[in-house]
C-alpha positions in Angstrom: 15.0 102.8 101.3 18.2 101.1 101.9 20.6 100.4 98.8 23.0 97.5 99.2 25.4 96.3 96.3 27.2 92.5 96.6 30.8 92.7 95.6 32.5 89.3 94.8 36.2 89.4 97.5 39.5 90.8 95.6 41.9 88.3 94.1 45.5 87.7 94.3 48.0 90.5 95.1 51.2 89.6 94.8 51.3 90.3 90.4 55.1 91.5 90.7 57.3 92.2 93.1 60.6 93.8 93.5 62.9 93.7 96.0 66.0 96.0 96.9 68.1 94.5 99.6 70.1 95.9 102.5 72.5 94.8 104.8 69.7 93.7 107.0 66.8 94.8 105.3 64.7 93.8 102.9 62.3 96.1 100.7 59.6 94.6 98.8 56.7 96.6 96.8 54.2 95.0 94.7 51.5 96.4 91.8 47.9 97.6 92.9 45.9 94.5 92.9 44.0 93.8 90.2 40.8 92.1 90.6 38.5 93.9 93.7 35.7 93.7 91.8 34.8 97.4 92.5 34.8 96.4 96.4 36.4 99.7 98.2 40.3 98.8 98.9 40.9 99.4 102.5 45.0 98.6 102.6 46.6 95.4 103.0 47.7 92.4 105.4 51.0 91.2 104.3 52.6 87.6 106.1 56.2 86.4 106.4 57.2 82.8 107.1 60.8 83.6 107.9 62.1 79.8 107.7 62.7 79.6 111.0 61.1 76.3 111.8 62.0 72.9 112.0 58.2 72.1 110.9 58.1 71.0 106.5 55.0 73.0 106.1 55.3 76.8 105.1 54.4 78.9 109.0 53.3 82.4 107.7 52.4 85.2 110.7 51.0 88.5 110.1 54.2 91.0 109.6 52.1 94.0 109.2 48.4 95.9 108.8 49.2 98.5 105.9 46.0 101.0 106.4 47.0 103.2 103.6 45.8 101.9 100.1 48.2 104.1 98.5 51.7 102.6 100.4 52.8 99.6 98.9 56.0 99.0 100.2 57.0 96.8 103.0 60.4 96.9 105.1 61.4 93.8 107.1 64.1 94.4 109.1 66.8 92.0 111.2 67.1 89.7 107.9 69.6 87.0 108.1 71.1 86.7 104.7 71.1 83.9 102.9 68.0 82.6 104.3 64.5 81.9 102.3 61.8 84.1 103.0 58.2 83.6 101.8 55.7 86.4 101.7 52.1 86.5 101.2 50.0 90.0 100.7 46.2 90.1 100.8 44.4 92.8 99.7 41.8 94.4 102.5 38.4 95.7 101.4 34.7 96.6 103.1 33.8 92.7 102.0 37.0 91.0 103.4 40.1 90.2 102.8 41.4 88.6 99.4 43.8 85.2 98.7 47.6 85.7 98.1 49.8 84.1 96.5 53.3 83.1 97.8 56.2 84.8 96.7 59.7 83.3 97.6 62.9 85.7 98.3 66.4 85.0 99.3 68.0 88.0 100.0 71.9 88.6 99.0 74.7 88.8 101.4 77.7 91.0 101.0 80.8 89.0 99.3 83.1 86.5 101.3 86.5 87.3 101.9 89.0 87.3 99.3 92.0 84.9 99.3 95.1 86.6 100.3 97.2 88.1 97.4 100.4 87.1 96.4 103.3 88.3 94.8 103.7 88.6 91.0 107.0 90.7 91.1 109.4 91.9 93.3 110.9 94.9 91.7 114.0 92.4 91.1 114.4 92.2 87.2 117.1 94.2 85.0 116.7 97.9 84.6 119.5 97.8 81.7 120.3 100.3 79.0 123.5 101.5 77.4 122.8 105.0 79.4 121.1 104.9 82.5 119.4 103.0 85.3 116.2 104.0 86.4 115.5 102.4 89.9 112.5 104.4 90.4 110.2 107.1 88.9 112.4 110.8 88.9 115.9 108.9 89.8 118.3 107.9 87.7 121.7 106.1 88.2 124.4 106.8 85.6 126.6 104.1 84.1 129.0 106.8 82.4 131.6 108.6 85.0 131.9 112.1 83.2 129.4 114.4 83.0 129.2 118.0 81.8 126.8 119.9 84.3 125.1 123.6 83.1 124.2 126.1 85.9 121.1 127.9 84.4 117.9 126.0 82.1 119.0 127.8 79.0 119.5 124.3 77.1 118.9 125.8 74.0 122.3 125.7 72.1 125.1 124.2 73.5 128.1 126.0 75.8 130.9 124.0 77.3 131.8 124.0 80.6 133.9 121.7 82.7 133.2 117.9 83.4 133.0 116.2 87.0 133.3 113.2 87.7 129.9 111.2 89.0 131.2 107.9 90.0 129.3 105.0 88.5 126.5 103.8 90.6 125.7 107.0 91.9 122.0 107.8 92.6 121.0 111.4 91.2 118.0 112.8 92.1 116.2 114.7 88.9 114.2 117.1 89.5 113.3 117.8 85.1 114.2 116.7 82.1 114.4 118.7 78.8 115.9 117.5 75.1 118.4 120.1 74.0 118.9 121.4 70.6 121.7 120.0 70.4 119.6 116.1 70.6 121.3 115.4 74.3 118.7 114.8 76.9 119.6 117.2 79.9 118.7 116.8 83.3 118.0 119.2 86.4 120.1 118.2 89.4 120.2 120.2 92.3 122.9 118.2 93.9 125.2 119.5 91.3 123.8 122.9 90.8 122.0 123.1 87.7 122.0 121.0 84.3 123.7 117.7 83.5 123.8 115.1 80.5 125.3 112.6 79.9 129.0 113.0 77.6 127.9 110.5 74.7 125.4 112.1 72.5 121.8 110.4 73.0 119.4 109.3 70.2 116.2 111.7 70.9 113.6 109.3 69.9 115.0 106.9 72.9 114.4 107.5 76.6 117.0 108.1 78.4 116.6 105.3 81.2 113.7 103.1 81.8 111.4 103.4 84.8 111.0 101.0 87.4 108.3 98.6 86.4 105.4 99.2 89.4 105.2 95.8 91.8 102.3 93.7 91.6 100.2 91.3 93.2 97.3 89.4 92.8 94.6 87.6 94.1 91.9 84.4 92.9 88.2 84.6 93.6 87.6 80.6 93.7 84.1 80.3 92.6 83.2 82.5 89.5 80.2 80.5 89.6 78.4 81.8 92.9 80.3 84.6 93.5 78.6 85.6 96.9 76.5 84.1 99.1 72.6 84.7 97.6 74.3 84.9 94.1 74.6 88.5 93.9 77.5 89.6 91.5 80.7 91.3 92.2 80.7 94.8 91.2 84.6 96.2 92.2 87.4 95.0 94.1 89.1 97.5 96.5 92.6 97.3 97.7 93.5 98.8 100.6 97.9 99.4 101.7 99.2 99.7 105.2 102.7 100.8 106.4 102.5 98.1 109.1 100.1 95.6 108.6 98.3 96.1 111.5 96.9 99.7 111.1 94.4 99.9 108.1 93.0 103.2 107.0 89.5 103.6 105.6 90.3 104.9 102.4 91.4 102.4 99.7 94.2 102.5 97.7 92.7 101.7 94.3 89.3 100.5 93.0 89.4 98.1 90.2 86.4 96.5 87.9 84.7 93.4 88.7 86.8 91.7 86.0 90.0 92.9 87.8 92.8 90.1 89.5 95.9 92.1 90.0 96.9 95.3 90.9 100.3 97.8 90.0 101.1 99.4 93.3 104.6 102.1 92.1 107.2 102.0 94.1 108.1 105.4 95.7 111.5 106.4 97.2 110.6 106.1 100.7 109.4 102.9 100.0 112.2 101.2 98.2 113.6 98.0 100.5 110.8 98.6 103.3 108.1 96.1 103.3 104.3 96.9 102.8 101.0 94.8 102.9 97.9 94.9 100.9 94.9 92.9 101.3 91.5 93.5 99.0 87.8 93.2 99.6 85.2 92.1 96.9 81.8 94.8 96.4 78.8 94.1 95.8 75.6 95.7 95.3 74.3 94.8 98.9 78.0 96.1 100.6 81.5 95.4 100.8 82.8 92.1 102.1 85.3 91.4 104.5 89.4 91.6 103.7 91.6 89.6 102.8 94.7 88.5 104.5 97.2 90.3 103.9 100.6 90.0 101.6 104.2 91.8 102.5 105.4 93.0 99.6 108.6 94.9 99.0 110.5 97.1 96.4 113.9 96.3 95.6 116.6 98.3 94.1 118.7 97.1 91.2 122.4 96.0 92.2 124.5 98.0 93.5 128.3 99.0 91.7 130.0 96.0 91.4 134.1 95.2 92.5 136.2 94.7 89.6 136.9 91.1 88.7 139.9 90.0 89.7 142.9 87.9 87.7 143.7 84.7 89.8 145.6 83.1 86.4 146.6 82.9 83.2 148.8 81.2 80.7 149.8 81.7 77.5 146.7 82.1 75.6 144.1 82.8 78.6 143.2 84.9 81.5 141.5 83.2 84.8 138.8 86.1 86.3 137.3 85.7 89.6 134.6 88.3 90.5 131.9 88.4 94.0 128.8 90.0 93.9 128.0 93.0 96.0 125.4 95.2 97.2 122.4 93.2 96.3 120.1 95.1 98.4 118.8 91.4 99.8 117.6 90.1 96.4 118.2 87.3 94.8 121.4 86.6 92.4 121.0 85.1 89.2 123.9 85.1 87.7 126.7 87.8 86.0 126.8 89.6 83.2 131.1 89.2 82.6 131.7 92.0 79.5 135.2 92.0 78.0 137.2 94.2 75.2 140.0 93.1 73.3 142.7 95.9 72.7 145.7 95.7 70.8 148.3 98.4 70.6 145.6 100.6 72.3 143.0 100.0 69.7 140.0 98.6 70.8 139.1 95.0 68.5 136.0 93.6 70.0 133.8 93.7 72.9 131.8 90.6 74.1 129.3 89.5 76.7 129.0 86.6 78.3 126.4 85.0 81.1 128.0 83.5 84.1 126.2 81.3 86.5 126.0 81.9 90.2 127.5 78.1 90.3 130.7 79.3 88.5 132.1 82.8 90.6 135.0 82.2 87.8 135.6 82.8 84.5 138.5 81.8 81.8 138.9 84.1 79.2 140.4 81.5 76.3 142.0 82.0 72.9 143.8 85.5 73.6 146.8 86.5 71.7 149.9 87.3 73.7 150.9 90.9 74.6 146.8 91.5 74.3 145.2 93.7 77.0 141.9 93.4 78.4 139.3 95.8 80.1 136.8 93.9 82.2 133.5 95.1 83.5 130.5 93.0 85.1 127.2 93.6 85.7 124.8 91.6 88.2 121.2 89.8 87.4 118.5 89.8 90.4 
């Protein structure tokens, strides 16, 4: 005797799906179907229409046979991003095979290129202080001419020995720094064979000079809206430095959040008036996207030591200064910084500052009395 049992065909497969995309792949898996109505499952059948044709009606074709009950995951390879693909997954048993519904995926592309950054800075704006200049991280430039150098690191009490002179302007390369007992800040300078500070007493709580502010750029992502292609979001940015513009290495310079629209490159001493270039790509979760172009960018060094002005007149109660501006490392000039000291019968009366246009390389000194004596220094603003 023969015993037969009539099972009804499965039902609809496709309950969930998830998708994880590649560059060119796309991987899809999908929840044991639900209604087989005890029928024995047997695998799957699972159909793509790829959009691929001109024709208004969905075109599926069979992708793939899956054999093994237990696999549900299916790879498609070759995908072109962007595109809308439709899949359909039946469910195979002893009675037949089951209905599908359609399930509609457009898979994510990696990011378009980012506009090319620009410059925020150029390493051009006023390092001043009343004791040093800073032109860069470990350098410092001295606006004093005497200094009183030490020959060992014992900066614990003070010893005198004799001053040399350091001409103003100099660049000194420090290799520490260390706040005496005595409150002066002291620095290690092998050029001058041991310890230096500066002769005027410094407050400790102040630093001695200020750094030079790191050069920046930036760049705009024009659609926060779509972000990529396929609408997958930005995840990083990466920025990426080359000596020459040409020759990029693999390895990026920085990695900044998806939030992230500028970046603080330092400026090192063996880059200091030579030109670099950055560009930056935008990350996803599907890849990285395509450069940038890319910016030249440059740090600058402050002005250099500037001539003394010179008198070209005077009367009774005025002096007529005329003063040129020199080593400008190729920035910009925006004008002077004309300080002048009243002294009478060698006593110093008052010191004031004034700011001279570029338009105006001359200066009259007014209301002076006669017999009074003047000491004249300028500085320079880039």
């Amino acid at each position: 005797m023969l015993g037969l049992r009539i099972s009804r065909v499965n039902g609809e497969v496709f309950e969930d799906c998830v998708v994880e995309e590649r560059e060119t792949q796309t991987f899809m898996s999908r929840e044991e179907p639900a209604d087989l109505h005890e029928a024995v499952l047997l695998g799957y059948k699972v159909y793509v229409d790829d959009g691929n044709s001109l024709d208004t009606k969905d075109i599926f074709y069979l992708a793939e046979v899956i054999d093994d009950p237990e696999r549900r995951v299916f790879r498609q390879d070759h995908i072109v991003p962007s595109r809308a693909y439709k899949y359909k997954v039946t469910a195979i048993t002893e009675v037949g095979e089951g209905d599908a519904a359609v399930e509609s995926l457009v898979p994510s592309s990696k990011p378009r290129a980012a506009p090319v950054a620009s410059v925020l800075d150029d390493c051009t704006i006023p390092w001043y202080t009343s004791k040093a200049l800073c032109p860069y991280p470990q350098r410092y430039q001295l606006t004093v001419a005497s200094v009183d150098v030490r020959e060992d690191a014992d900066i614990t009490s003070p010893r005198l020995f004799p001053f040399v002179t350091v001409t103003q302007g100099t660049i000194l390369e420090v290799t520490e720094e260390r706040l005496g007992a005595d409150g002066r800040m002291y620095l290690s300078i092998p050029s001058y064979g041991g310890w230096l500070y500066d002769d005027t007493p410094l407050n400790p709580s102040s630093p001695l000079a200020e750094r030079l502010p790191s050069l920046k750029a930036q760049w705009t992502w024009p659609d926060e809206e779509e972000k990529a292609i396929g609408g997958s979001p930005i995840s990083a940015w990466r920025v990426y430095k080359s000596t020459d513009g040409i020759i990029w290495s693999d390895n990026f310079t920085a990695e900044l959040s998806a939030t992230a629209r500028n970046v603080s490159i330092p400026c090192e001493v063996s880059e200091v008036t030579v030109p670099f270039w950055l560009r930056v790509t935008a990350v996803n979760n599907v890849g990285e996207g395509p450069p940038s172009n890319a910016a030249a960018l440059r740090c600058s060094l402050p002005p250099g030591l500037q001539p003394a002005p010179i008198q070209v007149g005077s009367d009774i109660t005025s002096i007529l200064l005329e003063f040129q501006p020199a080593d400008l490392h190729n920035a910009t000039l925006l004008g002077h910084i004309l300080t002048y000291a009243h002294y009478t019968d060698g006593v110093h009366v008052e010191e004031k500052s004034v700011h001279v246009s570029t338009l105006h390389p001359r200066y009259n000194v007014a209301r002076l009395c006669s017999l009074t004596f003047l000491k004249v220094r300028q500085f320079l603003l880039l």
